[in-house]
C-alpha positions as CSV (number, residue, x, y, z in Angstrom):
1,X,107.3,28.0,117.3
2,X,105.8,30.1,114.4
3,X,105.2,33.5,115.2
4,X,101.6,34.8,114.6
5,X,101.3,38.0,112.8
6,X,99.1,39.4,115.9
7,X,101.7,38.7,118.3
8,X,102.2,42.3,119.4
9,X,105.8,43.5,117.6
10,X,108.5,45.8,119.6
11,X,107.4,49.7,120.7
12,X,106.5,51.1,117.3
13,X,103.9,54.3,116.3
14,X,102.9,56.2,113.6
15,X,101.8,59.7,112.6
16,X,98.6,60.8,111.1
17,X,98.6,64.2,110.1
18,X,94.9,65.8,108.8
19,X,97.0,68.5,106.7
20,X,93.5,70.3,106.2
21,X,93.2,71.1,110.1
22,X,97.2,71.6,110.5
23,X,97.5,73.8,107.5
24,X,94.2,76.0,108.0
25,X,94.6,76.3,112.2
26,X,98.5,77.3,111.8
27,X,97.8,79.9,109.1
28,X,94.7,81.4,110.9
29,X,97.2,81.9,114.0
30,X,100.4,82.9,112.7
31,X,99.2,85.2,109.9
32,X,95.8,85.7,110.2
33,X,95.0,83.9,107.2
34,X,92.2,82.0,105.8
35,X,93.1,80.2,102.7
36,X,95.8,78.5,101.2
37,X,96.7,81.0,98.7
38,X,97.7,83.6,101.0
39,X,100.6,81.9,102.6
40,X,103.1,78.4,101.7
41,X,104.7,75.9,103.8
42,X,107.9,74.2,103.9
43,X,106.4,71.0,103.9
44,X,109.5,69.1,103.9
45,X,111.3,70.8,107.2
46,X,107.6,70.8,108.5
47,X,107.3,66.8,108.4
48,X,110.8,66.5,109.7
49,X,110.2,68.7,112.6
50,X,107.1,66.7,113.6
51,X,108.8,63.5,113.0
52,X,111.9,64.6,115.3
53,X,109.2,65.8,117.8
54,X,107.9,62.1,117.8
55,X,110.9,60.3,118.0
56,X,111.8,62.6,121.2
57,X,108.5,62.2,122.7
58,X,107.7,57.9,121.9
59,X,109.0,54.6,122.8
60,X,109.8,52.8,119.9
61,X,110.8,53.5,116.0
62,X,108.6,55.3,113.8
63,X,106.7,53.1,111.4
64,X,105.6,55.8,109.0
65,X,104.4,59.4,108.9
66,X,100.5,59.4,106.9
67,X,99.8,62.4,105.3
68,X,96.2,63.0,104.8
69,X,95.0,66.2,102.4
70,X,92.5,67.0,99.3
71,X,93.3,67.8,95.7
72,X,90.7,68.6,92.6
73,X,89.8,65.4,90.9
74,X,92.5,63.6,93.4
75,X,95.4,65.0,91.1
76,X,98.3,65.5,93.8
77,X,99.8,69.4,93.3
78,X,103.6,69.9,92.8
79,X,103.8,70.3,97.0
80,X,101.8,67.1,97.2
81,X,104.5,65.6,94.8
82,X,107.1,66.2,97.0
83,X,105.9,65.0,100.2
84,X,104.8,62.0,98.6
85,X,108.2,60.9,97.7
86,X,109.6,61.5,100.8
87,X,111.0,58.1,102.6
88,X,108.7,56.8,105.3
89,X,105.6,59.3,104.1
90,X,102.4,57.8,102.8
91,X,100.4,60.8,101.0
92,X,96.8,60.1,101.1
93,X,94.5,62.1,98.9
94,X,90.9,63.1,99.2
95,X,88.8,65.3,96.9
96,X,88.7,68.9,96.9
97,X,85.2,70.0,95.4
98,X,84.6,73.6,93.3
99,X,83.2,74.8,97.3
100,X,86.8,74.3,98.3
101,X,85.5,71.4,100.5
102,X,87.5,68.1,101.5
103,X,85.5,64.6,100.2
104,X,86.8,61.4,101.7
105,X,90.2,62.4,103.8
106,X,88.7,61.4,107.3
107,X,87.6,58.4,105.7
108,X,90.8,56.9,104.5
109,X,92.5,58.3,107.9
110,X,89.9,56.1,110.1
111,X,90.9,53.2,107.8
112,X,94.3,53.4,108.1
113,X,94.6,54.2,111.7
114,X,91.6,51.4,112.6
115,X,93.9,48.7,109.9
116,X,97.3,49.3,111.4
117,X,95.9,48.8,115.2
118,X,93.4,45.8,114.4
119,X,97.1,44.3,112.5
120,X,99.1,44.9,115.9
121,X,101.2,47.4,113.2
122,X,102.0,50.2,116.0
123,X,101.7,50.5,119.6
124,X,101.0,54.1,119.9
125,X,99.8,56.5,117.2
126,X,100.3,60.3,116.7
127,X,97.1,61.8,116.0
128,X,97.1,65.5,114.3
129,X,93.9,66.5,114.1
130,X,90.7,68.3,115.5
131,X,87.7,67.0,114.0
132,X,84.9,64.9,116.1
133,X,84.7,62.5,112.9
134,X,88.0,60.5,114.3
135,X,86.2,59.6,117.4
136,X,85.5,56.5,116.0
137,X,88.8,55.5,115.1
138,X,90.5,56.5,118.4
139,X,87.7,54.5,120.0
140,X,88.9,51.4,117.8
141,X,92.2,51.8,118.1
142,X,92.3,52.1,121.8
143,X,90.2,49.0,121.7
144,X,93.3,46.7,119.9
145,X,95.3,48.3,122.6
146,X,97.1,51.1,120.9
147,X,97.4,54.3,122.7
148,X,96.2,57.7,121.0
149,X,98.3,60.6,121.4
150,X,96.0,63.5,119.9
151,X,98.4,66.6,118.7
152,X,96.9,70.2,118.1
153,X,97.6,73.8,116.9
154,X,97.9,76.3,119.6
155,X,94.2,78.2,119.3
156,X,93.9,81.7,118.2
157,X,91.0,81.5,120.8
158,X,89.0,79.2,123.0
159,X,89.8,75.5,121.5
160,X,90.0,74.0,117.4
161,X,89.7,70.4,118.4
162,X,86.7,68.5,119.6
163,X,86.1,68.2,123.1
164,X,85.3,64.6,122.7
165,X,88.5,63.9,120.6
166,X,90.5,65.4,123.5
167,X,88.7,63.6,125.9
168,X,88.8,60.4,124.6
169,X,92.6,60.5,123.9
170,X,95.1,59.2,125.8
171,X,97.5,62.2,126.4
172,X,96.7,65.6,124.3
173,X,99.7,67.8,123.0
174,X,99.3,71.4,121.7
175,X,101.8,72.6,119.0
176,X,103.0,76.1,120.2
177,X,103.3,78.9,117.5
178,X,107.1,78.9,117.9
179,X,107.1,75.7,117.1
180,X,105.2,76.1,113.7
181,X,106.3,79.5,112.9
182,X,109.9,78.8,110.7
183,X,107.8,76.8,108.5
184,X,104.8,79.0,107.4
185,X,105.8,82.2,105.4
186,X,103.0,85.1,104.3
187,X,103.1,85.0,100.1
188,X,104.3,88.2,98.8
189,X,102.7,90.2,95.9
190,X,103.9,91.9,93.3
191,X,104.6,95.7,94.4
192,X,103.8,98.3,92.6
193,X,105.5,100.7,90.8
194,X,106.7,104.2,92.3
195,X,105.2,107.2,90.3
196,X,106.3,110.4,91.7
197,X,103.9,112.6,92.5
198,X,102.6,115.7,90.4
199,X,101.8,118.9,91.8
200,X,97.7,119.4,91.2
201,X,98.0,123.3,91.8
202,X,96.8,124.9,89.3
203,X,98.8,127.9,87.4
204,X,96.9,130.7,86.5
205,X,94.5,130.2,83.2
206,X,95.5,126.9,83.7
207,X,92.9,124.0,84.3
208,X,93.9,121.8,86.9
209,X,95.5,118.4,86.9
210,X,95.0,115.6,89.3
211,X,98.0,113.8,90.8
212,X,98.7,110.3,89.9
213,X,97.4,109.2,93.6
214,X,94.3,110.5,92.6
215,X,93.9,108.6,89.3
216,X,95.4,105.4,90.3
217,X,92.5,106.1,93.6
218,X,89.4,106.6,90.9
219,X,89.6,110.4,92.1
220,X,90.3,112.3,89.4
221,X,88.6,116.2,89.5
222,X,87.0,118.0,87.3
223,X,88.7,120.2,84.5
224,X,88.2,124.0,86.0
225,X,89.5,127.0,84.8
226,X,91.5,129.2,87.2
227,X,89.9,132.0,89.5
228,X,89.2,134.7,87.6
229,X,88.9,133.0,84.1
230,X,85.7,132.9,82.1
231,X,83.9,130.2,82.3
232,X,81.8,128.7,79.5
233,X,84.0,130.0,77.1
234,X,87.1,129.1,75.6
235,X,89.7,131.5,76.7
236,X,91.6,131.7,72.9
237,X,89.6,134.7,71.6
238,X,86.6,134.1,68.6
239,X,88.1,133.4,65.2
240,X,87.5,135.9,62.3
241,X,84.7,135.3,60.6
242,X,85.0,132.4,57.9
243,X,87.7,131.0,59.5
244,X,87.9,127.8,61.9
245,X,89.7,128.4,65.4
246,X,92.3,125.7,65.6
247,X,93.0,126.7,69.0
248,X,93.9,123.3,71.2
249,X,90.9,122.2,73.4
250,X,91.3,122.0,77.0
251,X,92.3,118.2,78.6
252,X,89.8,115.8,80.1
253,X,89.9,114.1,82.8
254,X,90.0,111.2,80.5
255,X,92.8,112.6,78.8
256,X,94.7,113.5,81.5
257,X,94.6,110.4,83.5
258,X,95.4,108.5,80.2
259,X,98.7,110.4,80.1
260,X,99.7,109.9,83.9
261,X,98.8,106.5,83.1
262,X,101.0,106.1,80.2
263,X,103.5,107.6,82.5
264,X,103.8,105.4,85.4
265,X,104.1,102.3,83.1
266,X,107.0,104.1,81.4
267,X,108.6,105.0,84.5
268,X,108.4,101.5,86.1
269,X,111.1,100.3,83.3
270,X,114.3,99.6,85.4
271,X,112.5,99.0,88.3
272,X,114.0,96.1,90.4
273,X,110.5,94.8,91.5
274,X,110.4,91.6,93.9
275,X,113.4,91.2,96.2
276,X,116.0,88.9,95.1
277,X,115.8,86.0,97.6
278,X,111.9,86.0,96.6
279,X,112.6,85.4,93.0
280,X,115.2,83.0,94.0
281,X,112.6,80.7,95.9
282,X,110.2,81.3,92.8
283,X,112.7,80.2,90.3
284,X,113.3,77.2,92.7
285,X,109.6,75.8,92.8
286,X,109.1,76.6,89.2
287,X,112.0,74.4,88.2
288,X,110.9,71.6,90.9
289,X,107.3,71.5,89.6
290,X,108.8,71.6,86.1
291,X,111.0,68.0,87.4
292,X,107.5,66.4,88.5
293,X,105.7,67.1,85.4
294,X,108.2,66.8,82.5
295,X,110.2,64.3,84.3
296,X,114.5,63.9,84.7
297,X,115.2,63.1,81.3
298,X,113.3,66.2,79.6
299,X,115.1,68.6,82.0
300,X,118.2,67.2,81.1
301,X,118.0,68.0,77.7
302,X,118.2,71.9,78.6
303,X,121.7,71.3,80.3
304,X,124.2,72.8,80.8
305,X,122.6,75.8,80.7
306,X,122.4,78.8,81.7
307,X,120.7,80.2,79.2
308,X,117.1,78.8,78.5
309,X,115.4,78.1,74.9
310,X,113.5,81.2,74.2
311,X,110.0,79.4,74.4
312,X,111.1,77.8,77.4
313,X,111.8,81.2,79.0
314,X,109.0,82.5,78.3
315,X,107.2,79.8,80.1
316,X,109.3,80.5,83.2
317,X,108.1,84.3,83.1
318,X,104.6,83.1,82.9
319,X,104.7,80.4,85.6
320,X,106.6,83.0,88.1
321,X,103.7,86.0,87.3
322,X,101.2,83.4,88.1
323,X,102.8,83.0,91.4
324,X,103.3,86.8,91.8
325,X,100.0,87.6,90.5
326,X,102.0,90.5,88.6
327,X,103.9,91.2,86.0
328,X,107.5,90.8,85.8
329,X,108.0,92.4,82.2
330,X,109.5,95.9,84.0
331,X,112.0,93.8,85.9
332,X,114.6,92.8,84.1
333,X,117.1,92.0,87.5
334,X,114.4,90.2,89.3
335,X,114.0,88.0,85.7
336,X,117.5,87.4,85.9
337,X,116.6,86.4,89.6
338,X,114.4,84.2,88.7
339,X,116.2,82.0,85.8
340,X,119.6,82.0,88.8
341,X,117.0,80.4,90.9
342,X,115.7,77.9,88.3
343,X,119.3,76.4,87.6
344,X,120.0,76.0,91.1
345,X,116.9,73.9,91.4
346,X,118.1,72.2,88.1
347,X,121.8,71.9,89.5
348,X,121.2,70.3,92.5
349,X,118.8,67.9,91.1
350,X,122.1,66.7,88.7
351,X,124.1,66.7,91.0
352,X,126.9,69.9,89.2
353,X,128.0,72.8,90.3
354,X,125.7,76.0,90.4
355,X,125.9,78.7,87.8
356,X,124.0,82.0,86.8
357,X,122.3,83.5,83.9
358,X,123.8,86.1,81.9
């Protein structure tokens, strides 16, 4: 007898993950953060740990792991690369507007979850979410017979899922912070510079000079004369008559920060900068996005390395400051850093043994 393709198939579920919800709830409570920018995610280790989390939890094999997010113009970003070609993920892209606002991702996640029930696909479906808009879905789903397992963040406060969605579910999970933790680092800026610090007293007859703190602050005092010393007046007596006093005028404030300026930036060279497991894991993405976007076969071409092209180091420096949001220029160990941490990325990928950069 023929098998019809609604007969329902052995225990099997999948995993729809709104990223939007997991990404914004997780950074708001492990770091107190509010946009993407301020922290990243090992989206890799992250998928695996929910997937291993499934498999524990579930009856059945794991059809596939859906991962719905938002990207300008529906371009997927180097991270969005990399999920997408991992086995048994489906990447699933909305629009991200100029407001920063996700167009169409609970649309194509109440398709898919509605398509894969109404097909007899899965018997039980992990849902990862929090907004009211995949009611409906749940409600058809349920409807064909598949359960609904709704997963959330662990709230900073009160609840970030829809009391409807939580009631309509058929069990309700919360994802603890320790659980999410490992895969959510803060990212780190650029430090700046030590300057040591100037003694402002001023020496008799001497106007007074502000300390770097207060220049790099916007405080910088006003040029006074010492106690005791005329004011008004310069204190270099009046020049014979008929003859021009070349005696030096006293500093500005202008002046004077100008100089401290000029010598902060010359006492940040030699400066190490950016720790050397951060520049490591900057090197590393930069030479991973750099795979996705030039592809194998132009990477290949700048083996076997170490050392780069000089245009094509100069690229790195500028992809890793836009990461920083700092310069790098000062640092030439944290550079060196950074190109070790590029041809790792660029080892592993070919499969030879790692080197570093001279």
């Amino acid at each position: 007898m023929a098998t019809s393709e609604f007969v329902p198939q052995p225990a099997r579920y999948a995993i729809f993950v709104d990223a939007g919800y997991l990404y914004a709830a997780s950074g708001a409570l492990l770091l107190g953060c509010g946009s993407r920018r301020e922290y990243r995610v090992a989206a890799e280790k992250l998928i695996k740990a929910l997937t291993d989390r499934a498999d524990d939890q579930l009856v059945g094999e794991l059809l596939r792991l859906y991962w719905f997010d938002a990207a300008p113009k529906r371009q997927p970003t180097v991270d969005q690369r990399v999920i997408a070609n991992l086995p048994l993920v489906k990447l699933r892209l909305g629009n991200l507007n100029a407001q920063g606002q996700q167009k169409g991702v609970d649309a194509q996640l109440r398709a898919d979850l509605e398509a894969l029930a109404r097909h007899r696909a899965i018997t039980d479906a992990v849902l990862l979410a929090g907004d009211e808009d995949m009611l409906p879905a749940v409600e058809a789903a349920q409807r064909y017979g598949v359960r609904v397992h709704l997963w959330g963040v662990e709230p900073t406060h009160g609840s970030n899922q829809a009391e409807w969605l939580v009631w309509e579910s058929d069990t309700v999970e919360v994802l603890p912070a320790d659980f999410l933790r490992p895969y959510f680092t803060k990212a780190k800026a650029l430090p700046v510079p030590a300057v040591p610090v100037v003694d402002a007293t001023p020496a008799p007859g001497k106007p007074a000079v502000p300390s770097p703190s207060q220049v790099f602050a916007g405080r910088v005092p006003s040029v006074r004369p010492a106690p005791g010393a005329p004011t008004g007046e310069p204190s270099a007596p009046p020049a014979p008559a008929g003859r021009a006093n070349h005696a030096a005028p006293a500093p500005t404030p202008a002046t004077v920060a100008a100089a401290l300026n000029a010598a902060a930036a010359s006492l940040s060279e030699g400066k190490l900068g950016p720790d050397r497991a951060h520049m490591l894991e900057i090197g590393e993405h930069v030479a991973q996005k750099w795979i996705f976007e030039r592809g194998r076969d132009n990477i290949r071409d700048l083996l076997p390395g170490p050392i780069l092209p000089p245009v094509i180091d100069k690229e790195l420096l500028i992809e890793a400051e836009k990461e920083l949001g700092g310069s790098l220029r000062p640092y030439q160990e944290a550079r060196t850093w950074l190109r070790d941490g590029f041809w790792e990325r660029v080892y592993r990928e070919f499969g030879i043994g790692i080197g570093t950069s001279d």
